[in-house]
N, C-alpha and C positions, 0 to 999 in steps of 0.2 A: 591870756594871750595864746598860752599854747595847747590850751583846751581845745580850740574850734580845728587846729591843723591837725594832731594827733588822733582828734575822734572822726575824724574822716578819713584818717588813715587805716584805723583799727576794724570801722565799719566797710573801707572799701576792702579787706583783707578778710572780712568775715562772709561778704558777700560773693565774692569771688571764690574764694577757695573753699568755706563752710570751713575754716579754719585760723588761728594764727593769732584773733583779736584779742585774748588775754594775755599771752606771749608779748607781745608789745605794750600794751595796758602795761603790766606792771614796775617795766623800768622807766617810762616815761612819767609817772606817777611820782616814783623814786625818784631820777635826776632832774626832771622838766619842772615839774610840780610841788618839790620837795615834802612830801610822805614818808616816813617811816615805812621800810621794808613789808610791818607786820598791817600799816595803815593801805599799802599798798596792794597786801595781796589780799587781801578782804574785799577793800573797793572795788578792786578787780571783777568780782564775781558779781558783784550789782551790775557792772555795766555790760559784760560779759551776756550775762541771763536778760537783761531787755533788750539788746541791741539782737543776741539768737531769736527771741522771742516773737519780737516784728520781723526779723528777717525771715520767719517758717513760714510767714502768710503766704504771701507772694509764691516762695517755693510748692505750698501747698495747693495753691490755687493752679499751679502748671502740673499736679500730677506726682511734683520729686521728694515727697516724703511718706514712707510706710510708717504710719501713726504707729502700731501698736508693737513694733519691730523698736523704735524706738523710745516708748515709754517702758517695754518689758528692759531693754538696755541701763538705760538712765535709775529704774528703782536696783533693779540688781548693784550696778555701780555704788548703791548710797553709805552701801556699809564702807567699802573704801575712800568713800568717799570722808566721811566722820572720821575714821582714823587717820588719814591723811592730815584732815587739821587738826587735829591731838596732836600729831607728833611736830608740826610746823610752832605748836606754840612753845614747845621749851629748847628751839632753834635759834644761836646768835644771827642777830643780823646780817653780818658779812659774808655766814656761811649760808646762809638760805640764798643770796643773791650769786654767792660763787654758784651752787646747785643751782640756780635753778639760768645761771648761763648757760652750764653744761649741760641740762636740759635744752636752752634751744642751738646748740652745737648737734646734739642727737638727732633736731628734728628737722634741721638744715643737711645732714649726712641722707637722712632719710626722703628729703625732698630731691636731693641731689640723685637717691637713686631711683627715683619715680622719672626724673626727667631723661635719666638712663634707659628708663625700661619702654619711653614714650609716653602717650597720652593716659594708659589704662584702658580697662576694657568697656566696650561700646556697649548701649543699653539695648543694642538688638542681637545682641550674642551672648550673653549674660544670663545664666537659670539661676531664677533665686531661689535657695533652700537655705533650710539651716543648720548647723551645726552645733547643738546644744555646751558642750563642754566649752569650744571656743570662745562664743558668745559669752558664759557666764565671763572665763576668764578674765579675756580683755575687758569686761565689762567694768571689774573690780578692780582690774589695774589701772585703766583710766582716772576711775571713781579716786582713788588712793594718788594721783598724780593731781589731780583736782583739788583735795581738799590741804593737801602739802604747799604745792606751790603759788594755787588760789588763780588757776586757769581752765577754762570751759574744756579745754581736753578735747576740742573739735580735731586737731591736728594729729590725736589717736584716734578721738573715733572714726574718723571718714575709713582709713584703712581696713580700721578692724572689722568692720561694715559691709568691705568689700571683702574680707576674707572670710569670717566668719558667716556669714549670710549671701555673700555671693550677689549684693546687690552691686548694679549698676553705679559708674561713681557719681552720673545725676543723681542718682536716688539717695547715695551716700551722703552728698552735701548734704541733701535737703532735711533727710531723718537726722541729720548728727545735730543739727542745728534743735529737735525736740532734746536731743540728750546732754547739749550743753545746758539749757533751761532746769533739767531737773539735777544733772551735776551741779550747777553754780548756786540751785537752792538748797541742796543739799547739806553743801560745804558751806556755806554763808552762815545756815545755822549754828552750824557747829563752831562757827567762828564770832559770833555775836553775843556769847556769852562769859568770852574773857576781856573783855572792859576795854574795844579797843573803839576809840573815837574817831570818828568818820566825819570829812568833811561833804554836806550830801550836797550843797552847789557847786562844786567844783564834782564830785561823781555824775548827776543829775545831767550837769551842760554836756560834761565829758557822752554821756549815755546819749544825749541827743542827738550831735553831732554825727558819734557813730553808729546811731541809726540810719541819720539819713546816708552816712559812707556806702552802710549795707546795700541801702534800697539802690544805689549809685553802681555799687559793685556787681550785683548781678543783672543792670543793663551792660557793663563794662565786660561782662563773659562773651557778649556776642558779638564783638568788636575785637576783643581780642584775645589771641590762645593762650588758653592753661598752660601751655609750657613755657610762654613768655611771662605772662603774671607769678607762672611759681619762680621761674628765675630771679625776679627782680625781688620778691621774696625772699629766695634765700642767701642772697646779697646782704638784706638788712640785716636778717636773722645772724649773720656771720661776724656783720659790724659791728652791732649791739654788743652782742653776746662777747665780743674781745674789748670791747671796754669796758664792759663791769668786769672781767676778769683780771683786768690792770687794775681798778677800784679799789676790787675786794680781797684778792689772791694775799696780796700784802698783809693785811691784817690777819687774815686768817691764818697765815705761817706764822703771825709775829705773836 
């Protein structure tokens, strides 16, 4: 039942923002779906990696992804990626869901100050070069927030995209969407080898749906602004994220 509303939700958030779709994935999995935390953030990154995956076409086909800008991103990431889920598996449950609230507390502060700063910068005034150190950086910071929390990490990389390589934030969306694919295959590996059972029709539908959200959400960019879709964004991002913290806070002190 709550598969077909949720993955429209997750893909209209992927498609729109080139971000956000795992962040939501995971506690809807947990509370909607009832999944185990560790069932959760594994599945996560299947749906995650198909629902980017179809989503780069499209983007690709208009121009807004620099292929090799973001495969050098996403293999760099991979080692952070692998440690990230090492360290998520010997993680209690309560505490990876408090973490990983407070993770999207962080990226609701950080949307909040995008909507501060306005739109970002335009892709006719924007030189893109690179910054090698940068790039590596965030690369592997991402990569290590991915394989921990068992989210595509779109909602890092679009920035780090625009700072570190100085692209356009069209162009941001579009390339983060190759490095959430090679993120979420990254981390998935590394997550598939400690016995954890996946239900794959309930992932599978979930993955459809927020396909089609995707393909839905970047018609929905031209109808409506980026600063209204990230508002209402970080609205949920805020809601959520204060009630797994009532959930989980508890047990975790107790």
């Amino acid at each position: 039942m709550w598969v077909i509303p949720v993955g429209l939700i997750v893909g209209l958030a992927v498609g729109s923002l080139g971000a956000g779709g795992s962040i939501l994935t995971v506690p809807a999995l947990v509370y909607l779906l009832g999944q185990s935390p560790v069932q959760a953030t594994t599945g996560s990154l299947i749906i995650a990696g198909i629902t980017a995956l179809v989503g780069a076409i499209p983007h690709h086909l208009a121009g807004n992804v620099r292929l090799a800008a973001g495969v050098v991103f996403g293999l760099v990431g991979v080692t952070g990626s692998l440690l990230g889920a090492k360290l998520a598996s010997g993680v209690a449950p309560s505490l990876l869901l408090t973490l990983f609230a407070i993770l999207m507390l962080a990226v609701a502060a950080a949307m909040v100050r995008q909507i501060r700063a306005g739109e970002g910068p335009d892709a006719s005034t924007v030189h893109e070069h690179r910054r090698p150190l940068a790039l590596i950086l965030s690369a592997i910071v991402v990569g290590l927030l991915t394989g921990f929390f068992g989210v595509g990490g779109g909602f890092a990389v679009v920035p780090a995209l625009v700072l570190a390589l100085h692209l356009p934030i069209t162009a941001a969306v579009g390339t983060s969407l190759v490095v959430i694919v090679i993120n979420s295959a990254s981390a998935l590996a590394g997550r598939l080898g400690n016995g954890v059972e996946l239900d794959w029709t309930v992932l599978l539908g979930f993955a459809a749906f927020s396909v089609a959200g995707s393909l839905l959400g970047q018609r929905l960019t031209t109808k409506v602004s980026s600063r209204n879709l990230t508002i209402a964004f970080t609205i949920m991002l805020v809601t959520i994220a204060g009630y797994m913290l009532a959930m989980n806070v508890p047990a975790v002190m107790g």
